[in-house]
Backbone bond lengths (Angstrom), bond angles and torsions (degrees), N, CA, C in turn:
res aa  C-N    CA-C-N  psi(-1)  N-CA   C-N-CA  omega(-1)  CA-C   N-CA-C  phi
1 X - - - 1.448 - - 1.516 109.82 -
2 X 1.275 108.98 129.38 1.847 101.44 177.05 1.666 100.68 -122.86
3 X 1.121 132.18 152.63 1.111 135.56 159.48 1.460 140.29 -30.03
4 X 1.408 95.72 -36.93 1.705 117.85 170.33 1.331 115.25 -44.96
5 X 1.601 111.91 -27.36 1.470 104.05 -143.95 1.408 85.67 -144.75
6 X 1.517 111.86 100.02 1.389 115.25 -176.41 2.150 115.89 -84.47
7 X 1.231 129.23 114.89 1.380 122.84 -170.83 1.197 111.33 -83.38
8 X 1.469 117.78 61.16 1.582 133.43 179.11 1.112 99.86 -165.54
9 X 1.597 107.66 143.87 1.596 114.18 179.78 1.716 86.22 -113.63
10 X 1.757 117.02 163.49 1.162 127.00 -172.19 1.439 94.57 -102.26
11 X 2.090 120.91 177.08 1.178 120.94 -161.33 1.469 94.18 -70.79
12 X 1.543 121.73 -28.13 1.095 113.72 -128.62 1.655 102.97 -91.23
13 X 1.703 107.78 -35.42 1.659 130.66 167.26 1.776 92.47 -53.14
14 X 1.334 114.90 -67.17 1.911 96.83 -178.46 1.099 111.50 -40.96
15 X 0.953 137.95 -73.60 1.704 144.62 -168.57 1.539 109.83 -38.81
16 X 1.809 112.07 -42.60 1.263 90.66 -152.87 2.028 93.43 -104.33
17 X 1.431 104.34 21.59 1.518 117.80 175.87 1.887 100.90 -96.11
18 X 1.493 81.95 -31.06 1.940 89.80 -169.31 1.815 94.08 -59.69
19 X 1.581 106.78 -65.40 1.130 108.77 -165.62 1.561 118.57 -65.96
20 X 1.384 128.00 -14.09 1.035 126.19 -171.08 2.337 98.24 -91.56
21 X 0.932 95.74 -10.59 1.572 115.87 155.29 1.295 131.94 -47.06
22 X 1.840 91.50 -65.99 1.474 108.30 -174.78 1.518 99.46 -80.88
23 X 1.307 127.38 -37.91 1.670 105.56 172.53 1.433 142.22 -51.44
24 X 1.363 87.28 -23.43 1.825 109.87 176.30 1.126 110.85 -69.60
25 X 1.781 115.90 -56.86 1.361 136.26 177.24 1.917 104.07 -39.13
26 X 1.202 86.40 -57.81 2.144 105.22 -176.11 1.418 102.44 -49.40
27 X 1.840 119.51 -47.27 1.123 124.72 -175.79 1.437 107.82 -55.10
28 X 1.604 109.23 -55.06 1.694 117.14 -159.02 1.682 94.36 -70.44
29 X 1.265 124.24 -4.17 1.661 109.25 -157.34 1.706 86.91 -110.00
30 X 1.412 119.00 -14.51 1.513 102.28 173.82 1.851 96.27 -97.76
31 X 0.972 132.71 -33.61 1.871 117.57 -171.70 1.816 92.34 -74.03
32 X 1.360 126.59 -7.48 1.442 105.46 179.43 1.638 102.88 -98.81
33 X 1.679 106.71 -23.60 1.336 92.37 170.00 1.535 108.48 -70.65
34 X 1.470 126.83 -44.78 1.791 110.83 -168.50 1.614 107.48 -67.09
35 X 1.405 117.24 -17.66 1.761 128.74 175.27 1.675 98.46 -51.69
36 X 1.338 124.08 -55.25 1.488 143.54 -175.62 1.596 110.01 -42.27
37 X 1.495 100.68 -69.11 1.218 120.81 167.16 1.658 127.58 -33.94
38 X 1.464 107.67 -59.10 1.064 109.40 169.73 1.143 107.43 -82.33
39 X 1.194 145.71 -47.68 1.545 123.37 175.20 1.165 123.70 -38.18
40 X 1.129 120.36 -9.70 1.811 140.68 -174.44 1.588 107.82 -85.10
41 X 1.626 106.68 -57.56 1.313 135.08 -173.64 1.921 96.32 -52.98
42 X 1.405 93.01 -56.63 1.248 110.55 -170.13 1.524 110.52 -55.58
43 X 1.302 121.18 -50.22 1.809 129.78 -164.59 1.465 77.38 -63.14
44 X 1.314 127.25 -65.42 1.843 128.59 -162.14 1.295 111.50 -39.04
45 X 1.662 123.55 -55.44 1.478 144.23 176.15 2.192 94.36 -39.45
46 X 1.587 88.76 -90.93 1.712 110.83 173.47 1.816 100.43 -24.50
47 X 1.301 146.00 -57.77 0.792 127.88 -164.79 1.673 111.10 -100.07
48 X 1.114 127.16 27.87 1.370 136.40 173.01 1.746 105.62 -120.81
49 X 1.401 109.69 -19.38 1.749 122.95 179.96 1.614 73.20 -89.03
50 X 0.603 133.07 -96.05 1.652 128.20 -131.69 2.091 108.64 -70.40
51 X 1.534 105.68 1.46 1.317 108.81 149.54 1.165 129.62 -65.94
52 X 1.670 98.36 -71.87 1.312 101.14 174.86 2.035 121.37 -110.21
53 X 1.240 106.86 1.15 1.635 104.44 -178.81 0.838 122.21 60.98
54 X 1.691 114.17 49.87 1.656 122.69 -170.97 1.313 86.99 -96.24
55 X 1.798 119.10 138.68 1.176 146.07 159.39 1.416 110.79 -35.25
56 X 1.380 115.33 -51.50 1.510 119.12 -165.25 1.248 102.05 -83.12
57 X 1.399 132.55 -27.37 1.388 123.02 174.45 1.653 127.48 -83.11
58 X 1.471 102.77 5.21 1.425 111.90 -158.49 1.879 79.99 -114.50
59 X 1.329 128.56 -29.78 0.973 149.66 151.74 2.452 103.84 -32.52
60 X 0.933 66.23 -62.65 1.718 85.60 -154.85 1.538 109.69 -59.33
61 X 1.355 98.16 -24.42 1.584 123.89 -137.18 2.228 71.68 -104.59
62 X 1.035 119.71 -72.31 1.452 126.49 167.88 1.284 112.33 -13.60
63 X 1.947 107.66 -62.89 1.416 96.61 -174.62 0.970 119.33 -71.07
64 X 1.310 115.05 -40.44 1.544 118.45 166.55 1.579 135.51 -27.37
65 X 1.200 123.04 -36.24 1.413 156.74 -170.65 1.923 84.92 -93.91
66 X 1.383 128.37 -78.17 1.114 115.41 178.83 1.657 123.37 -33.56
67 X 1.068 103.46 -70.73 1.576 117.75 179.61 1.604 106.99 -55.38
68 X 1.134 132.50 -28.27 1.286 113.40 176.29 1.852 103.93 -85.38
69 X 1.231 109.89 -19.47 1.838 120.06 167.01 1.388 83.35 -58.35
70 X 1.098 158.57 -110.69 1.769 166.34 -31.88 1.539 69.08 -133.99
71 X 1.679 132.30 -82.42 0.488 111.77 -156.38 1.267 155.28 -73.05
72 X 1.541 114.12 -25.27 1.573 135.66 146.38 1.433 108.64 -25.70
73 X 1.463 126.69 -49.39 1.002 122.69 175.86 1.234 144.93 -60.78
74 X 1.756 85.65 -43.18 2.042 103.51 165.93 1.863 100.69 -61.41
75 X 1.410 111.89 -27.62 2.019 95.89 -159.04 1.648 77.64 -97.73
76 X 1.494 146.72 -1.91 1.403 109.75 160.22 1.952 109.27 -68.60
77 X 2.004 90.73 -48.23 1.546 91.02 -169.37 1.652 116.46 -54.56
78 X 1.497 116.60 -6.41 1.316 90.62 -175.31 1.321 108.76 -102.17
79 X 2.126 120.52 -21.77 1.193 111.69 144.53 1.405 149.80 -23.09
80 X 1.915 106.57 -41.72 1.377 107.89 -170.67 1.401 103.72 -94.95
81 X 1.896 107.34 -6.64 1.663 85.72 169.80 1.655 127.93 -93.02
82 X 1.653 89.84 -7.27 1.588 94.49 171.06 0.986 117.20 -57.27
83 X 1.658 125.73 -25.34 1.528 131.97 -168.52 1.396 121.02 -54.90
């Protein structure tokens, strides 16, 4: 044990670890609500491509699938920097 390195956190470091928690949490609970959304957008797209196999919707339906990638990714990266 050396002094440097105290094995207790104070009230005040919990609290402000708790809350810096719940913002992340707030973060991940709105990109899973707009994730929802477009997965919605998306089933609508997917089942109008496979009616009729319009180019532009098979098109649409792509970005869609991208952009919800982009974003999963930004709410991990901003998860792992809350860490």
């Amino acid at each position: 044990m050396t002094e440097s390195s105290p094995e207790y956190m104070t009230r005040s470091e919990g609290m402000e670890i708790r809350r810096a928690q719940q913002i992340t949490n707030e973060r991940l609970a709105i990109v899973e609500h707009e994730q929802q959304g477009q997965k919605t957008t998306l089933a609508e797209i997917l089942a109008e491509v496979r009616k009729g196999q319009s180019l532009r919707s098979m098109f649409i339906a792509g970005g869609s699938a991208m952009g919800g990638s982009v974003v999963a990714g930004l709410a991990y990266f901003l998860h792992w920097l809350s860490q």
